[in-house]
N, C-alpha and C positions, 0 to 999 in steps of 0.2 A: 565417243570412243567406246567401243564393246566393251562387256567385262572377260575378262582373261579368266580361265578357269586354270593356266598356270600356280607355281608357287611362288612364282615371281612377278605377276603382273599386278596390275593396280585396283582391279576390283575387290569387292568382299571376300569371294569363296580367296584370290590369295592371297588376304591379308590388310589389301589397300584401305580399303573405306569411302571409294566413290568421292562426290564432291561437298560430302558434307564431312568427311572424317573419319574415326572408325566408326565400326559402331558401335553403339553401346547395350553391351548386355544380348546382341542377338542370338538366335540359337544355333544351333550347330546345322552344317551343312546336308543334304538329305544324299545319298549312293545312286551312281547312275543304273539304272536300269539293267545296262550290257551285264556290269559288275555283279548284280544278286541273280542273276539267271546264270551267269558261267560259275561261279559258288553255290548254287542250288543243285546244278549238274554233277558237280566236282564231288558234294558231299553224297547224293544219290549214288553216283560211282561207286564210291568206297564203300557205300552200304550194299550192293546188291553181288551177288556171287559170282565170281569172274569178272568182276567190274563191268559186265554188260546191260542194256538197258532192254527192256522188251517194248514194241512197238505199244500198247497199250497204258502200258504204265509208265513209261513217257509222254504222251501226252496227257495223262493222270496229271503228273506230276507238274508238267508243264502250264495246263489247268489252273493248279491249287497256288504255283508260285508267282504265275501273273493275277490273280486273286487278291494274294496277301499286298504283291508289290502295288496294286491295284488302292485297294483301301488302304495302308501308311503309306501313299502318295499321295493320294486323292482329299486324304482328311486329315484335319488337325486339330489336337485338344487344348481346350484353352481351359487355363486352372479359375476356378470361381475369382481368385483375388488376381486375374489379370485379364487384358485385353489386347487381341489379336489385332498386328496391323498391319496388312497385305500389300507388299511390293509387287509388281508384275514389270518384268524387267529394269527391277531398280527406282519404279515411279510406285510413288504411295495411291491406293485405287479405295481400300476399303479395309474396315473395322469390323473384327468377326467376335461375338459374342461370346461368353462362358459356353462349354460343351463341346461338342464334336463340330466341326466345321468343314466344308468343302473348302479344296483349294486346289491349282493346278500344281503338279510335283515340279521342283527344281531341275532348269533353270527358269521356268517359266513364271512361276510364285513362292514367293519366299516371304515367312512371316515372324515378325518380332513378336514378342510375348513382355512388355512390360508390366510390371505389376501396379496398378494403378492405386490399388487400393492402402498398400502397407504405408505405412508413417514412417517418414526417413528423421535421421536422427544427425545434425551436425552439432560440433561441440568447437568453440570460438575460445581462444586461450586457454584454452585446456586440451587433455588427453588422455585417454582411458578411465573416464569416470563411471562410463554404462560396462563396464568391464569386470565382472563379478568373480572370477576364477583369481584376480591379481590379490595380492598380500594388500592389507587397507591401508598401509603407510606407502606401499607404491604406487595406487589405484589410480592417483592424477598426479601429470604431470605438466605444470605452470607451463607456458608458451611466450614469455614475456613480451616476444615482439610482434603478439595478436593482440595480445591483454592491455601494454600499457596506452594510454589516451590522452588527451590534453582536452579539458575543460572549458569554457568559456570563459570561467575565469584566470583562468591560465595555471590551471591546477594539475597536475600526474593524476589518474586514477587508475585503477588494476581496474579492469571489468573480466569478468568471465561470463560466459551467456550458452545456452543452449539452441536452437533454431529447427524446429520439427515441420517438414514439408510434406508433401502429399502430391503424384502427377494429377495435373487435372486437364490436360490435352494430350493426349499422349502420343498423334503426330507432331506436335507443336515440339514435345518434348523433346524425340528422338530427334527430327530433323533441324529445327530452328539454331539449336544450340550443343556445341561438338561434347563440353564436357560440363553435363547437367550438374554435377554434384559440385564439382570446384567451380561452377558460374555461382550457385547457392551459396556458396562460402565466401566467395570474393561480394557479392554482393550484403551480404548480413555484416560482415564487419566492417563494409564503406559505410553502411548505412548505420552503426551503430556508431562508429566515430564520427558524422555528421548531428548524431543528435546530443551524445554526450559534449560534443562541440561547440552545442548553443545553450550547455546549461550552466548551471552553476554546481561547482561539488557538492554542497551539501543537503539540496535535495537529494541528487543522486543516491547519495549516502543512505539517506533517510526514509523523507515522506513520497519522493518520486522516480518508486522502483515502477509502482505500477503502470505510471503513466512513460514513463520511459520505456518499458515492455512495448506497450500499446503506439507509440510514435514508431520506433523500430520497424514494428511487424510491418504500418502500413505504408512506411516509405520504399521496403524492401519489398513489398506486395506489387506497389506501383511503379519500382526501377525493373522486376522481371515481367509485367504486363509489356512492359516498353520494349523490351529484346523479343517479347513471344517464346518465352521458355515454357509454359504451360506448365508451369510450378504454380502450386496453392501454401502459400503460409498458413500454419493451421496455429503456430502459434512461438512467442518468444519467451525465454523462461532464464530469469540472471541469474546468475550461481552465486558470485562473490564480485564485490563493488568493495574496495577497499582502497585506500593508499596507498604507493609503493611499501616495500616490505622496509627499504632505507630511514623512510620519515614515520611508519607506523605508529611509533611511540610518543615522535611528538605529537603527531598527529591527533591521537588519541585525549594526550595532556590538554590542546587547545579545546577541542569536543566537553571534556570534561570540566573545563573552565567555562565553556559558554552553557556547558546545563547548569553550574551553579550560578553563573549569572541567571539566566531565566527560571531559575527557581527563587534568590532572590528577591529577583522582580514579583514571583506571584506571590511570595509571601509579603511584600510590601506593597503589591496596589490589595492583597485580603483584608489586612491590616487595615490600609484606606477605606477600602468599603464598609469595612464595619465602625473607624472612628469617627468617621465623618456623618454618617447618621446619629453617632451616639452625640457629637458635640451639637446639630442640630436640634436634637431632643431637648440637648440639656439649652441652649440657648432659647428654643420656644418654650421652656416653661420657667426662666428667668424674665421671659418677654410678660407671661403669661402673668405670672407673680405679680409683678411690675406694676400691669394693668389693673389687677383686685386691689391691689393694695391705693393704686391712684383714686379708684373708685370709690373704695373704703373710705380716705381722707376728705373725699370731696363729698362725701357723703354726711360724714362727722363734721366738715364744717358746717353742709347747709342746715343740718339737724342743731348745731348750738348757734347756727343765725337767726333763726328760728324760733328758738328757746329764748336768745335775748330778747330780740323783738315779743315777744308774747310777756317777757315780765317786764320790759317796756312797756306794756299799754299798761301793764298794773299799776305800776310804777307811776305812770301819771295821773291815773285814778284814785291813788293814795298813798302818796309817798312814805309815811310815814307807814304806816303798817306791812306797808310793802320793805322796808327798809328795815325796817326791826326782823321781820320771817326771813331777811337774807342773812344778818349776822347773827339768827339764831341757827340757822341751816350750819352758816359756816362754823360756828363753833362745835356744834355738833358732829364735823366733819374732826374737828379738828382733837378733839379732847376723847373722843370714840376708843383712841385707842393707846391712852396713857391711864395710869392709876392714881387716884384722883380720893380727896375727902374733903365732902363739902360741910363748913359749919354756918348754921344759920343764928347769924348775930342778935336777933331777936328772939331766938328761943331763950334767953337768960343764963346764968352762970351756974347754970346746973351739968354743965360740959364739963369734963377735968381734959386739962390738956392733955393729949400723952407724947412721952421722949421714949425710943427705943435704943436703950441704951445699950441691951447685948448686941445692937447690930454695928454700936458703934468699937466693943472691945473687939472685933474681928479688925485686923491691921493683919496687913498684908505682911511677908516675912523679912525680913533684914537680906541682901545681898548678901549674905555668908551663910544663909540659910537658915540663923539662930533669932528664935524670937525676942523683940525687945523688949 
């Protein structure tokens, strides 16, 4: 089917969008020809004296207008941060670089200008947070029915998320796919409630935002490879993982009951590590003890088995004298350390005996505490 250059027919110029949909973002349609040359004349009229034209200066003019209409027909500028891409009757032919570009004038070629290079910006249960002019207490607003998720373990969680994309085909983009930015979005939050789907809430919560980022990106990377949207995920970024806003509170009480469990815990296995070396210690040097002292004994006995046997063989080499030097030893031993006076019965009666009498007046005092 032709394209209708009506206002009512089905191609681009009125409105339609061809068989791929509208289009997205294209530019504006370029004036026919007939149109700037009967307005080129009309304004010359009115500027020249009598409204007449002189045979010279009409084709002057006629010259400089098929000129200009000449070059913005012929060429088209592509801004550094996009890339030109040339329909010729509606079929995509070719990709015209930053700069000045040749192209055939409408209806013949007709070119999209996407911007390939800017970082697009989606926001997944949320809204107006990149929104800087807004009051800070309005700047987001919750989406609940993006946000809330069900767990794997069968938990509510709020997620909020970010999703920054990039075109990275930019036929693939326009043509493959009718509405790029709502495919992006429907795609980021399937693919985030898939994975928060197979996890458990309280990594999420926690230790596995990052790894959850990183799952996200690449599942969504590889369900728009699969459409041919020539979308590049450059990156995923969570905002808030939280509980529903109903159970928050308990939510929290449970959180805070299992970090004083696990603190607990590290203070009684530190506790462990250090009592159990220290009983260790102490039972290797009750072990240790043990051992000297077995050694000691067994040492002391073989040192006085020893010792008998050696005044054993005296002993039988002279009983007697060997007999007498042991209960002199033993008395010796034994009388060493009392106070003692000895009288020799044969020195004669030149001893006076002595009584110490003052030690006998010392008595001890009467229980009533009066001397008797």
């Amino acid at each position: 089917m032709p394209w209708s250059n009506q206002s009512g027919g089905g191609g681009w110029k009125g409105g339609g969008g061809g068989p791929w949909g509208p289009r997205p973002g294209g530019p504006g349609q370029q004036p026919d020809l007939e149109e700037i040359l009967r307005r080129g004349q009309d304004r010359i009229r009115q500027a020249m004296p009598g409204g007449g034209l002189g045979g010279p200066f009409t084709a002057l003019a006629a010259v400089v207008v098929i000129a200009l209409v000449g070059f913005f027909g012929f060429t088209v500028r592509v801004n550094p941060d996009e890339l030109g891409i040339v329909l010729r009757f509606g079929k995509y032919v070719r990709q015209l670089p930053p700069g000045l570009n040749f192209r055939w004038p409408y209806p013949i070629e007709e070119v999209d200008l996407p911007k390939v290079t800017r970082i697009n910006r989606i926001e997944i249960g949320m809204r107006g947070s990149s929104d800087l002019q807004r009051d800070a207490s309005s700047a987001v607003r919750d989406v609940p029915e993006e946000s809330l998720m069900l767990t794997g373990d069968e938990n509510i969680v709020d997620v909020d998320f970010v999703v920054f994309w990039q075109i990275k085909d930019a036929a693939a983009f326009l043509f493959n796919i009718q509405n790029p930015e709502g495919t992006v979005k429907d795609v980021a939050e399937s693919a985030m409630r898939e994975i928060v789907g197979q996890s458990d809430i309280e990594p999420i919560l926690t230790e596995a935002r990052a790894k959850t980022e990183a799952a996200a990106q690449e599942l969504m990377q590889k369900t728009l490879d699969s459409y041919g949207a020539g979308v590049l995920i450059k990156q995923v970024q969570l905002q808030k993982v939280d509980p529903p806003a109903q159970v928050i509170d308990a939510f929290r009480d449970v959180q805070a009951a299992r970090a004083d469990q696990e603190r607990l815990q590290n203070e009684a296995q530190a506790y462990a590590n250090r009592i159990i070396p220290e009983a260790r210690g102490e039972a290797e040097r009750i072990l240790q003890a043990a051992q000297g002292y077995r050694d000691q004994v067994i040492a002391l006995a073989k040192g006085d088995a020893a010792r008998f046997l050696s005044v054993y063989e005296q002993y039988k080499k002279a009983p007697d004298v060997t007999r007498k030097r042991i209960f002199i030893e033993t008395m010796e031993k034994v009388l060493s350390g009392t106070d003692k006076v000895i009288i020799d019965d044969k020195a004669g009666t030149g001893v006076v005996p002595y009584l110490p009498l003052q030690e006998f007046s010392k008595r001890p005092p009467s229980p009533e505490g009066q001397p008797q």
